[in-house]
Every structure is written in C-alpha cells, then in structure tokens.
N, C-alpha and C positions, 0 to 999 in steps of 0.2 A: 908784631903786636903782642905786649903782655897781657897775663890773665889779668888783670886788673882794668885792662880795657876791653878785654873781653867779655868780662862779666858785665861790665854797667852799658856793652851795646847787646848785652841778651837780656839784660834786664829792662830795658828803655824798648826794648822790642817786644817784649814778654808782656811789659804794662799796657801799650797799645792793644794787643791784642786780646787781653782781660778785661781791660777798660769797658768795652762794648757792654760784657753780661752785667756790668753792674747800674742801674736804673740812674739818671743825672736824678739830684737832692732839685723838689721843688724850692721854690723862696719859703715858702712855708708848708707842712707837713701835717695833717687833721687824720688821728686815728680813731676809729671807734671802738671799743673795745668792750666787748659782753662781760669778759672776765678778766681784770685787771690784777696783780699781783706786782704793787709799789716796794712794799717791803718785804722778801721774804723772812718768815717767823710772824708775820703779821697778819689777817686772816683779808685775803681778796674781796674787792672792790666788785663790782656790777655795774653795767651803762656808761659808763665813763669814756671821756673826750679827752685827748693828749695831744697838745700843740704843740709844733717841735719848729725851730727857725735856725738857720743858719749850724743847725747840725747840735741842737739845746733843745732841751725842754723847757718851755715857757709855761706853760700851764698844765694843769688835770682839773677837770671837772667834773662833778656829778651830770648824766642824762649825757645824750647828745646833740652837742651842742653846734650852733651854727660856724663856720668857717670864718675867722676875724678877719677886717679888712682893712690892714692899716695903711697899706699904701696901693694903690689905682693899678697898680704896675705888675704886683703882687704874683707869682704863678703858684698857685693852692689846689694843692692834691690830698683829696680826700681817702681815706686807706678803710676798708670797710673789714676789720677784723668783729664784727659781731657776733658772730658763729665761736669766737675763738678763746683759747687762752693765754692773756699775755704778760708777758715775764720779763726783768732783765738780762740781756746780753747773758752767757754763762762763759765759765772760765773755768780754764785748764792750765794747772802749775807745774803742769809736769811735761812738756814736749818734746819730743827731736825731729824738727821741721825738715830735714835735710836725707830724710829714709827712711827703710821700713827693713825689720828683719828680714831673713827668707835666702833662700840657696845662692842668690847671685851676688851677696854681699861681697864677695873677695873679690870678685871680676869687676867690680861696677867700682873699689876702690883704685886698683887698676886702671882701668878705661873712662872712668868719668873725667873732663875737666874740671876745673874749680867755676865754669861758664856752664858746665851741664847741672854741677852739684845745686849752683845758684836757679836754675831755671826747676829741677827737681823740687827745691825747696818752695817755689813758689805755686809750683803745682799742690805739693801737699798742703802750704798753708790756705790754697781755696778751698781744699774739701774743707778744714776745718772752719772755715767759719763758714762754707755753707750749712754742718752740723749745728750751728747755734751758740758756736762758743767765737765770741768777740775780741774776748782778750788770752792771749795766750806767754804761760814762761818757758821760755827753749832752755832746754838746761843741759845743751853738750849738741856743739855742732862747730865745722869751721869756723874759726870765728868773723875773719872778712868777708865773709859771703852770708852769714844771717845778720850781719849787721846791717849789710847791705841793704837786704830785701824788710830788714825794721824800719830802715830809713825809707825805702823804697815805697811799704805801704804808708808809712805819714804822709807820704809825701803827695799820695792818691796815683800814683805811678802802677803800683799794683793792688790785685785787691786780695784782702789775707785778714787777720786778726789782728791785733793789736797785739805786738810781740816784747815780749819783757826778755833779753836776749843776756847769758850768762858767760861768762869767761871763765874756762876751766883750770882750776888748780888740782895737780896731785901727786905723785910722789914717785919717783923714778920703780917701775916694777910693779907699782900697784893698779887697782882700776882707776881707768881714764889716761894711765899711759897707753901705747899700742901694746902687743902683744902678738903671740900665732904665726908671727913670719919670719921669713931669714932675716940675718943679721945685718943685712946689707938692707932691706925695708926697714929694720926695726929704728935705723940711726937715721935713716930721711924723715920718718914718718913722726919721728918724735917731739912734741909740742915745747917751744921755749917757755911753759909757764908750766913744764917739770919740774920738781924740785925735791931737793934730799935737805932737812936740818931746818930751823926755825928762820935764819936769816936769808937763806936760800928762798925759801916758801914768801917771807915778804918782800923781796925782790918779785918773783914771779907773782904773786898778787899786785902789785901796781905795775906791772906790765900789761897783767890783763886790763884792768882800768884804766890805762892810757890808752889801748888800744882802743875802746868802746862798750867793755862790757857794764850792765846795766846791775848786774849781780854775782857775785863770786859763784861758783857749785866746785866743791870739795869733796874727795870719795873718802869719809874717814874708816871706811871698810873696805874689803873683797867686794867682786861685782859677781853676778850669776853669769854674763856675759861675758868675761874677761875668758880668754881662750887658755887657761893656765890651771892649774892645779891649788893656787894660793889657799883658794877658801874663801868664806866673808868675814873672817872676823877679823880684826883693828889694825890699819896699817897704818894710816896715819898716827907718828907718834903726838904726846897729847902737849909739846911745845910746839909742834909745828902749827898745829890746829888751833890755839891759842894768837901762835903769829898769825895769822892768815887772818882769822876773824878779825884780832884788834887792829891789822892793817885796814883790813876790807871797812872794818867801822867807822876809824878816823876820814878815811877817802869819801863817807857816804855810801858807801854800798850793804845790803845785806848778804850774809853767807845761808846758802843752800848745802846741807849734807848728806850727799848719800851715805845708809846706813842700813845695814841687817843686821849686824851683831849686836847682841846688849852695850857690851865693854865699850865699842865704837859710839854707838848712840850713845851713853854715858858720856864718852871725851870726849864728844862735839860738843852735849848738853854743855855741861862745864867749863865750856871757853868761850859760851856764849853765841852758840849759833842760832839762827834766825827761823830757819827749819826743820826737819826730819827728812828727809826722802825713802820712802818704802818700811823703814821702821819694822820690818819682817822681825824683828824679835827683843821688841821691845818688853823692860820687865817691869818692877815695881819701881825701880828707882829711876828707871826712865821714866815712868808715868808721872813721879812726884817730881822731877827736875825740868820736865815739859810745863805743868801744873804750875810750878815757881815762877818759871821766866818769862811764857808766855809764848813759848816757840809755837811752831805750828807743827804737824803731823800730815804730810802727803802721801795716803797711803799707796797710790796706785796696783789697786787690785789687779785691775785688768792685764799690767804685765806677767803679776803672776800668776792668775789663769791661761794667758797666751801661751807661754814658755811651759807650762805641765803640758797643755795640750800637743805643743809641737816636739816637744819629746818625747811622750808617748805615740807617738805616728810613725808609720815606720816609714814616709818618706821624710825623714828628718835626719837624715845621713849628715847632713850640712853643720851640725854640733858637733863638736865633738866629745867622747867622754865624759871629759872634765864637766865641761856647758849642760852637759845632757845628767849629770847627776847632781848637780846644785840645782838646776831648774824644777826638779820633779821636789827635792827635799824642801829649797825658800818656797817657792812656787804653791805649794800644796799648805803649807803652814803660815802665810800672811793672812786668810781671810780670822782664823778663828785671834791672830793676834791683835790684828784691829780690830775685831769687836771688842777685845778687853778695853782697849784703848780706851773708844765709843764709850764704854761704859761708866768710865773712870771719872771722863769728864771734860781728857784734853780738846787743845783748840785742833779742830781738823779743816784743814783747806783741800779743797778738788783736783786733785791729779791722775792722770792715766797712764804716766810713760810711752804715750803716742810716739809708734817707731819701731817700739817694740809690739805692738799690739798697730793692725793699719787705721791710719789716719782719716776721722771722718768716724769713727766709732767710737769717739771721745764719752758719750752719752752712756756706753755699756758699762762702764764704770758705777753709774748711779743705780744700776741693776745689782750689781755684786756689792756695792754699799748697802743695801736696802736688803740683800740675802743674807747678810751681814749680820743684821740688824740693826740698822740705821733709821730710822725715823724718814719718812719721806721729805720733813717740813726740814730736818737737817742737814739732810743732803741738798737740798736749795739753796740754804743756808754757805754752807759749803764752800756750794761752785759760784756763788756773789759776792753777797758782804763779807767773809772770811779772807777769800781769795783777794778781795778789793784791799785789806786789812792787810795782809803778807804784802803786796807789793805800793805799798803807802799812797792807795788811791782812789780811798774814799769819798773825796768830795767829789771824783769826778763819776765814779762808775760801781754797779754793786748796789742800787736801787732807782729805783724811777723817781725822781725829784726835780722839781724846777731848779734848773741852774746845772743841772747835769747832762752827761752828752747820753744823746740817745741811741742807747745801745739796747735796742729790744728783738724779741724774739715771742714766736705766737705756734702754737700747735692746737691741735682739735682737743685733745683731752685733756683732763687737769693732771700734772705730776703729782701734786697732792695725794690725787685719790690712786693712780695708776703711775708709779715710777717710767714707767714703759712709756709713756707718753713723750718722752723727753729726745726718744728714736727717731720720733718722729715729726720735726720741726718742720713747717712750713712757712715761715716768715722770718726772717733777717732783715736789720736795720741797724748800722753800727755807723756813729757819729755822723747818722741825719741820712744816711745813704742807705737805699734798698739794694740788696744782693739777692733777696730771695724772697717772690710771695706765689 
C-alpha cells in the first residue's frame, strides 16, 4: 500500500470521526443576536435576526424576528446568541497547519508518515477553527497532504477552516529549502520546486500550480528558522523574484513573500508581489512601495514574541545557535517595526505564523497588534475584510451580508471595547455549519 493511499484511508477515517462534533446545518438557521457587528469599521447593530439557509445568509433584520416558514418540511433552529457578540468568521494568512515548533521536531520529521503528517494537520486545523478563525492561508507545508485535507474540508469530510493552501518556491540554500542535516537527508528531503536562476524558478512555480497550489509563498530573505548561519537578508536574487511572480501572475495565482530585511522586502516590493510576510524590517521605501501597489503587510507578531521567549528559556536546547541568535535580534524588533508600518498607512491583513506559535492561539496576535498600537476596530478590520481582500474573496466572506456564506462567530465581550475578548470565542458557524456554541 502507498502513502497516498494511506493518507486518503486516514483521512476518510479521521473525517468520520470529527464528523460527530460538528452539529448537522438545520434547512434553515434563525440567530438572535444582541450585538451584531456586519461590517467591521462600521459601528454594531443591536436586536437583530440572521437568517441563514443552505449554508447563506438570506436576511438580517432589525428586532427579533419570528422564524420564516417557507416550506411545511422545513427543520428551523433557532440560535439564541442574545447575551452575545457577533462577528464574522476571522482569518488567519499566515499558517503551518502540519506542526508546531518544539524539541521533537527532528524525530517527528523522521518518524511521521506522510498518513500521520496528514492526520496531525487535521488535528491542528480543528483547534483552529474552533479558535474562531474560519478561513485560513497555509503558507509552507507538504504539499500533497494540505491539499488533501483543503479538499478534504470542502468536501465536509473533515472539519477545519477554510484553507487557502500555498506551494513553496525557493532557492537551493536558502529559507524554505531543508537544512541541519546530513547530506544524505539533505538530497531526499529536498523539494522539486527548488530552484537557482530566473528560468529555473519559473519552471518550479508552475510545478507547484500544477500540482495544486492555491498561491505561490517565496522566501526572498533569510528565515529566523532556517538551522544555518545565512542571516535574513536577500537571497532571492531580484530576476528570480521577478520570474516567479510574473509566472505565478499569468497562471492566476498571488505570490506571498517571506521577508525581514529591507533590501529583500524592496526586491519582492518591485517585481510585484502580492504580500509581505513578517516585514520584520521594513523602511521608508518599503512603506512607500507597499502604499504604491497595494500589497498587503502580514505582520505575525506572535511568531516573534514566541521564538524571543523560547530562546530565552533555558530548556530551549533544541535551537541551535544560529536559530537562537536571529530569534532574540528579528523577534524582539518586529513589534516596534510594525507599528511604523500601522502608522504610515499600509494595507495590513491578519497573520500569526501558526506553528511556530501553538495552534488555536491565532487570537493572541490581535493582543500584540493592539500593544502595538493598533486600533481595536483595525485589527477587525484586519483579520476580515482585509484578509477577504488578499485572497480574492470578498463577495463570499469578510462581512455579514445577504448572499454570503455564514461564517460567524460570537463571544461574551465586545473586541471593540476589550481586544482580549477575541480569546475567547464561544460560538462558531462556518458555511451554515455549527462547530461550536
């Protein structure tokens, strides 16, 4: 038996058995809602009714309203969120659905199958959307095996977030190839959508979009993770990154860039990529070349608050050196760089680097935003309409509207007034489906 049929009978077995926690969608769905929040940037609603059918929002009304009844047959579940406050679905553009840092990494790449890796990934993508976040972008993982489980949750097989899943391009040596091991792992373990030179790199980008991927991610820098001495500043040369985007553009896809260094974030800016990832040292002329094009900015604090803190620990043996002196330097210098950011103007969308920080704590992020100095109503902003913006899916999700899928989510306190509130979700509903009240 191959891993390929191994994984789709751990995943067909893995759905059965998640299948259970998640509530069947009545025919029709009546929520009440004390405190409604359609638009974020736009000021909440009070008493309002939310009709939801076949996994849509059909109406919102003011008061609460009686339960329509169009057809005799009808099964109508009334959702008594009164006490509450409630939000769209949130989202997270930064994921690695497929693990979590931490001492056992070398063993678990060893010893996992590509049937455990898959069953792993689908564990972690339940915490996350029982955390409140709906939709997620995985941006660095196996690629047949989150493809998998992207298909696997459309498909109501399993239950997980809504996954916007990436196919990795990078550069023989740099972050996102392997690294750390003998030489005899480093040539098995090395990804066919490596690549050195411009024509090379566009080869390898419609490899990965053959394959399945949904969006390119590109490292045009050093990683803080990369087990090597490189550094973060530009390895991507700036024809390669040129090729790669204008490939990934013509195919339809967007390019994600990982980036710390100025000069890096500059040569992705300028070849037209789509995003930032981490942007840990972004300057003026990255601010004006974001500002220009209209990229987005992912700042994911929360990996580098994770990575100072597991550095500083002294049972953090598990880094090494290299890892443990970038982490303390990027790590400790992204919060005050994204506030510049924040301030400047650019477009910012919601990311965590979930994986590197455990999954299901997506939310703590909007705390280091907000410590930041971020706006409450912008960091909403953010992890919806922004995010729904970065991955071209506005009409469907990223506000409460008729005609759109209902992706809601309800907590006791307002994020408005209390970021912290956001911790603590008590209600999930993603395309008509309750996971959690």
């Amino acid at each position: 038996m191959n891993n390929n049929t191994i994984t789709t009978i751990a995943l067909a077995v893995f759905g059965l058995t998640m299948a259970s926690t998640a509530v069947e969608a009545a025919d029709i769905n009546v929520i009440y809602a004390g405190t409604l929040l359609t638009t974020p940037g736009e000021s909440p609603l009070t008493q309002q009714t939310v009709v939801i059918k076949d996994g849509v929002i059909t109406s919102i009304t003011s008061g609460y309203q009686s339960a329509p009844v169009v057809d005799e047959h009808d099964n109508i579940e009334i959702i008594d969120l009164k006490n509450s406050f409630v939000m769209p679905g949130l989202m997270d553009m930064h994921v690695h659905l497929q693990g979590e840092l931490g001492p056992n990494n070398d063993s678990e790449v060893l010893r996992m199958s590509d049937a455990d890796v898959a069953m792993h990934s689908a564990y972690f993508a339940k915490k996350t959307l029982l955390a409140g976040f709906t939709t997620v972008r995985d941006l660095g993982a196996k690629p047949e095996q989150i493809y998998a489980l992207r298909d696997g949750i459309n498909k109501g097989w399993v239950d997980g977030p809504r996954i916007i899943a990436s196919g990795g391009v990078s550069v023989t040596g740099g972050h996102g190839d392997v690294d750390g091991m003998s030489p005899d792992l480093l040539d098995k373990f090395t990804s066919k959508t490596i690549c050195d030179g411009p024509y090379d790199c566009r080869r390898a980008t419609r490899r990965a979009i053959k394959f399945g991927a949904d969006v390119i991610k590109i490292t045009s820098t050093g990683g803080v993770l990369s087990d090597t001495n490189t550094g973060t500043g530009q390895q991507m040369d700036d024809d390669e990154l040129k090729e790669v985007i204008d490939t990934a553009h013509a195919l339809g896809r967007k390019v994600a860039s990982h980036a710390h260094a100025a000069q890096g974030i500059n040569a992705a800016l300028r070849a037209g990529v789509d995003s930032i990832e981490h942007g840990s040292y972004a300057d003026k002329e990255s601010i004006k070349l974001m500002k220009k094009s209209g990229a987005f900015l992912v700042p994911t604090l929360l990996a580098g608050d994770t990575v100072v803190k597991m550095a500083n620990t002294a049972g953090a043996d598990f880094m090494s050196p290299a890892i443990k002196a970038k982490a303390i330097r990027v790590g400790g210098d992204m919060m005050n760089n994204f506030s510049a950011a924040y301030k400047a103007g650019v477009n910012i969308a919601y990311g965590t680097d979930s994986g590197v920080s455990h999954h299901g704590d997506n939310a703590k992020e909007a705390v280091l935003m907000s410590e930041a100095g971020m706006s409450n109503e912008d960091i909403l902003i953010s992890a919806t309409i922004n995010s729904a913006k970065l991955i071209d899916m506005t009409d469907k999700i990223g506000t409460l509207q008729v005609g759109k899928y209902a992706d809601i989510i309800a907590m006791q306190k307002s994020p408005l007034e209390q970021i912290k509130a956001l911790l603590d979700v008590s209600f999930v509903m993603k395309n008509g489906v309750i996971y959690k009240r």
